[in-house]
N, C-alpha and C positions, 0 to 999 in steps of 0.2 A: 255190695259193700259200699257203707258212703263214703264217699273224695272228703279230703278233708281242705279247708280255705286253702289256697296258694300262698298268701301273706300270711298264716298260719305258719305253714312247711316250712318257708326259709323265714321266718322269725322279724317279722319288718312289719313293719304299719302301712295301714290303707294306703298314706300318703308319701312315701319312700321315694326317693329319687332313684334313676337309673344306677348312679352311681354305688347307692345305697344297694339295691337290690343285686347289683354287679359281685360287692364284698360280702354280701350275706348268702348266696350263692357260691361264690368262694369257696366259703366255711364249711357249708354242708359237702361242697364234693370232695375236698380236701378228708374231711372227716369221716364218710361215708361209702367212698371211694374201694367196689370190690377188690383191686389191687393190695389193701390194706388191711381188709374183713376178708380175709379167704373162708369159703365156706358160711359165713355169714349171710342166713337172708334177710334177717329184718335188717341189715345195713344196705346188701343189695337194694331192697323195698324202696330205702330213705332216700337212699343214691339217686333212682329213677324218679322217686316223690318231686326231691328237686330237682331233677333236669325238667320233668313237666313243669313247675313251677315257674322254672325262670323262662322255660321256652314261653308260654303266656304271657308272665308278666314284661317283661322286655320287648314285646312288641307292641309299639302304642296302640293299633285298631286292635289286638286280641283284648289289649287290656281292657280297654274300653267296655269290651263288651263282655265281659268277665266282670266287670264293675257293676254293669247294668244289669246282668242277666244270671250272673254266675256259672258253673258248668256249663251250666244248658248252652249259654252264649258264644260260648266257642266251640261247641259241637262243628265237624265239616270243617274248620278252619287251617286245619293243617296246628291243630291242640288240644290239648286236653283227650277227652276218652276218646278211642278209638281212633286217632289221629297217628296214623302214620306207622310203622315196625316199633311195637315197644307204646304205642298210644301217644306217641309226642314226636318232632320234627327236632335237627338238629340245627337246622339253618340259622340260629341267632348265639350257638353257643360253642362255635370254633374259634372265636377269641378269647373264649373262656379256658376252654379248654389247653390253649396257648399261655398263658400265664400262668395257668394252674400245674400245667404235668409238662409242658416245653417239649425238648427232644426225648425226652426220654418215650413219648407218645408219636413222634415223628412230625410235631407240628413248627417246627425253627422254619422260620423264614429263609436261612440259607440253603434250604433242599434242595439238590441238583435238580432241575424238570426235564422232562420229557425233550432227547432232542438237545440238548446243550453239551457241550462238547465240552471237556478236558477240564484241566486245575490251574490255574495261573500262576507261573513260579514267584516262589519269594524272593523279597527284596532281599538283599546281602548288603554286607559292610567291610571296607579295609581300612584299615589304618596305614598313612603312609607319612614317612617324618624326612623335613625339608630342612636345608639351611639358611643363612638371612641369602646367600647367593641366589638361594632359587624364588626366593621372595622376593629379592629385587628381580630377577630375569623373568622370571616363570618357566613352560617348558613342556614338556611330554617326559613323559614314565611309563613304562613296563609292566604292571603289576600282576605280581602271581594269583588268581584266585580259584580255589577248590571249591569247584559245587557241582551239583547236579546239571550236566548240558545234553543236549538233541545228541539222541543215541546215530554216530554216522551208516550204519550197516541199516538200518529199518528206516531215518532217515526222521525220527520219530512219533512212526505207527504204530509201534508195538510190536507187528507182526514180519511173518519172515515174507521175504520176496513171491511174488507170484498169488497169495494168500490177503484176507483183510480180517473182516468182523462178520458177525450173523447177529440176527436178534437173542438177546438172551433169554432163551427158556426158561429160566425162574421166573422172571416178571413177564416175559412176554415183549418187551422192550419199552415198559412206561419207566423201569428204573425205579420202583414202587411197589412194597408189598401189601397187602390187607392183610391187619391181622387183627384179631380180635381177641379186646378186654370185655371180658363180663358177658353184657348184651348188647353191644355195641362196638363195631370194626373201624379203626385205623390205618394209616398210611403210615410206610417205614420204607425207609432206603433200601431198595434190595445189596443183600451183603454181597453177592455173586460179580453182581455187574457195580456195585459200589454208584447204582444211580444213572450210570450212562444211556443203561437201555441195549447194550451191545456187549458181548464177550468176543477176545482175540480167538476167532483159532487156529491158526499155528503160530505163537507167541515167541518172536525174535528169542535167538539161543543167547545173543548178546544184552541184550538189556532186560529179557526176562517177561518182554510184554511192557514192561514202563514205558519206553520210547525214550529213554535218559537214562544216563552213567554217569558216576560221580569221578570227577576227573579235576587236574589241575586245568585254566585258561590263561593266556596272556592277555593281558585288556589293556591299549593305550590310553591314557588315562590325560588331560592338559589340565597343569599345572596353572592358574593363572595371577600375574604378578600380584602381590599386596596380600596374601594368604596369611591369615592369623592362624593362633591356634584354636580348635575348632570347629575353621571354618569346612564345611560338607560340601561336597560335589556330587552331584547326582551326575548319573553315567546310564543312559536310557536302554533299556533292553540289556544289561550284561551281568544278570541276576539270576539265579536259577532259573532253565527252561520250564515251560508250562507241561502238561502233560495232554497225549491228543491233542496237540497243537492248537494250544493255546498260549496267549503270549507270555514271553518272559519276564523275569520281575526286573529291577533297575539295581544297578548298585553305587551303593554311598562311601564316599571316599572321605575321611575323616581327617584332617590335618594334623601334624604335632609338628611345631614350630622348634627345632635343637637349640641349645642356646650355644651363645658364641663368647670367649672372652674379653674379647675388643671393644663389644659394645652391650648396651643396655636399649630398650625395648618398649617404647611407649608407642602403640598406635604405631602411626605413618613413623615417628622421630624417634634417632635415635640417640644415646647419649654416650661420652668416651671421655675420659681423663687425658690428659697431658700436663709432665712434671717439666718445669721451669727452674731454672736458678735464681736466688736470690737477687743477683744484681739485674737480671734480663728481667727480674717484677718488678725491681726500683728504677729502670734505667728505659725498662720499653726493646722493643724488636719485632724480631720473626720468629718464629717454631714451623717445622713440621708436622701437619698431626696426619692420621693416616682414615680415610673414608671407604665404600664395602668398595670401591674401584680403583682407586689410587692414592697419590698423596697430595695434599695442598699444603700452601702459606698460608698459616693464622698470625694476624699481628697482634702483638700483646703491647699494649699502650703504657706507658710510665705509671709507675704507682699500683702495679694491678696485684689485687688482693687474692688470697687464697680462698678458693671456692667460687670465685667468678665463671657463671657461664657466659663463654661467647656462640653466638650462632654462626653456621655456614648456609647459607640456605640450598632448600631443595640435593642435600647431599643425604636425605635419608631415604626411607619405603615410600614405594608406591601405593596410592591408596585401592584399595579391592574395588577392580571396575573404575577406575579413572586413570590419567596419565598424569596426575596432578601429584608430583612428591614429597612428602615431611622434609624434616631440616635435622642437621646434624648439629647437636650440643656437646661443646666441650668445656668441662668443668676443669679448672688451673688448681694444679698443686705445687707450692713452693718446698726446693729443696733445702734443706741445712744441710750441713755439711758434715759429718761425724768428726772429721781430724784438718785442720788446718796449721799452716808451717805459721813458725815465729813471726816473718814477715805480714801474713797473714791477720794473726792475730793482734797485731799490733795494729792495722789499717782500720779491725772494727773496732778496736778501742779507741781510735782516734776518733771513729766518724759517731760511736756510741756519746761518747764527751762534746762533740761539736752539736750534738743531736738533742743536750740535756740527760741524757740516760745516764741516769744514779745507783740503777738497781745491778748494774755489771759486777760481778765479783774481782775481787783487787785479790785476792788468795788463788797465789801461782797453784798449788798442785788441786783446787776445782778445775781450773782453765786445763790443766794436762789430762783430768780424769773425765773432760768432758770433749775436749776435741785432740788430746793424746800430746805426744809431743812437740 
């Protein structure tokens, strides 16, 4: 029977690049693929047409000499006729093969190998919510978390006391099966040993053979001062156990920052109101205001207008990872008065009239329905 051209079979010109030859190869196993065509042999045919095809072409000294010689020139080469189980070699098209059919063929890069031991547990996450107290202190914490940990009774082997593993008799202990599409055999994760290459036998009564139980842990946790909200802690090893003792994963500790009513919240600063009397914003003084620790003197200077911030310094957060701390803003609110006595009333209309202020109302029962009797 005559061969027919290889640049023919997968549909690509004398002058094709690898890459070219790479996707046009593709096509045909994708399309041709006895997985697809059951029972089908002229797809069978095409299938194997181009795995020969590309196994040639994809190798520059085959090609070469395929160019030069045709057939005949890769006779013996590990191509073309008579070349190998099937008249062709596989050697140039397991990364084809890998983008083309993936795990479903057994070819993922993540395949347990021969010899490697266990699963590495997962990462975990808590959330845990602070007040500005523990954000200015910091601190340690408690934290409950449920997951999968190192079984105590097997100690996490799987197996019961006195007892371990044997080579697995499905695979023999490569953790690997051959199986075979079409005319040509594959590697698969043996399902029995799940890859390890070993089966328990006598499989702890307690953890089942896993070597882990899913249980509450207390995990001390250090809070550290200037915590926003969030901010993440990584907490090394206290994440689910690995399996056959392999390492634990880590767990991430999430912040949420409670709000408070005393203060507001910028960064390291924070911010607080304090209500004044009228006369102590025209007149000047002291106030009280109160900070996350105690209370200070703020002086309010004469004249001082409503919405003025003053600063206290360093009375606010510490910043995450320094000792260096924000400043506390107090924004001044002036009070009025609701109800003022006749004597009263009369002292601001004096000072209203000595002030220039024309806009005052002279109609007694405004004056009663605005500050009473």
């Amino acid at each position: 029977m005559t061969k027919r051209d290889y640049y023919e079979v997968l549909g690509v010109s004398r002058g094709a690049t690898p890459d070219e030859l790479k996707a046009a190869y593709r096509r045909q196993a994708i399309k041709f693929h006895p997985d697809k065509n059951p029972g089908n042999k002229d797809a069978a045919e095409k299938f194997k047409e181009a795995n020969e095809a590309y196994s040639v072409l994809s190798n520059s000294e085959k090609r070469q000499a395929y160019d030069q010689y045709g057939h005949a020139g890769v006779q013996g080469m590990g191509g073309g006729p008579g070349a190998g189980a099937g008249g062709f070699d596989f050697g140039n098209l397991s990364d084809i093969f890998q983008d083309v059919f993936g795990e479903a063929f057994g070819f993922s890069g993540q395949r347990r190998r021969q010899g490697q031991r266990g699963e590495p547990g997962r990462d975990l996450r808590a959330d845990h919510e602070v007040d500005l107290q523990e954000v200015l202190k910091g601190g340690e914490v408690l934290l409950n978390v449920p997951s999968y940990q190192t079984c105590d009774i097997c100690s996490g082997t799987g197996a019961q006391a006195g007892s371990g593993s044997k080579k697995c008799p499905e695979c023999g202990g490569t953790g690997q099966l051959r199986v075979s599409h079409g005319f040509f055999s594959i590697s698969q994760t043996c399902g029995r040993c799940r890859g390890y290459g070993e089966v328990i036998e006598k499989p702890c009564t307690t953890c089942h053979g896993q070597g882990r139980i899913h249980r509450n842990k207390k995990v001390k946790v250090r809070i550290p001062p200037g915590v926003e909200t969030g901010t993440t802690l990584r907490v090394a090893g206290e994440g689910e156990a690995g399996l056959r003792g392999a390492p634990s994963g880590d767990l991430y500790v999430v912040i949420q920052v409670l709000p408070d009513e005393r203060f507001e919240r910028e960064g390291a600063n924070l911010f607080s109101d304090v209500s004044i009397s009228f006369p102590l914003a025209a007149l000047g003084g002291e106030v009280q205001v109160a900070t996350l620790e105690s209370l200070v003197k703020l002086k309010i200077p004469p004249g001082t207008q409503p919405g003025v911030l003053f600063r206290v310094p360093e009375q606010g957060l510490p910043h995450l990872k320094s000792r260096v701390r924000g400043d506390l803003f107090v924004r001044v609110k002036v009070e009025v008065p609701k109800k003022l006595s006749k004597e009263e009333k009369k002292i601001l209309t004096d000072l209203a009239a000595r002030l220039g202020e024309t806009r005052i109302s002279k109609d007694e029962s405004i004056l009663k329905k605005v500050f009473g009797d």
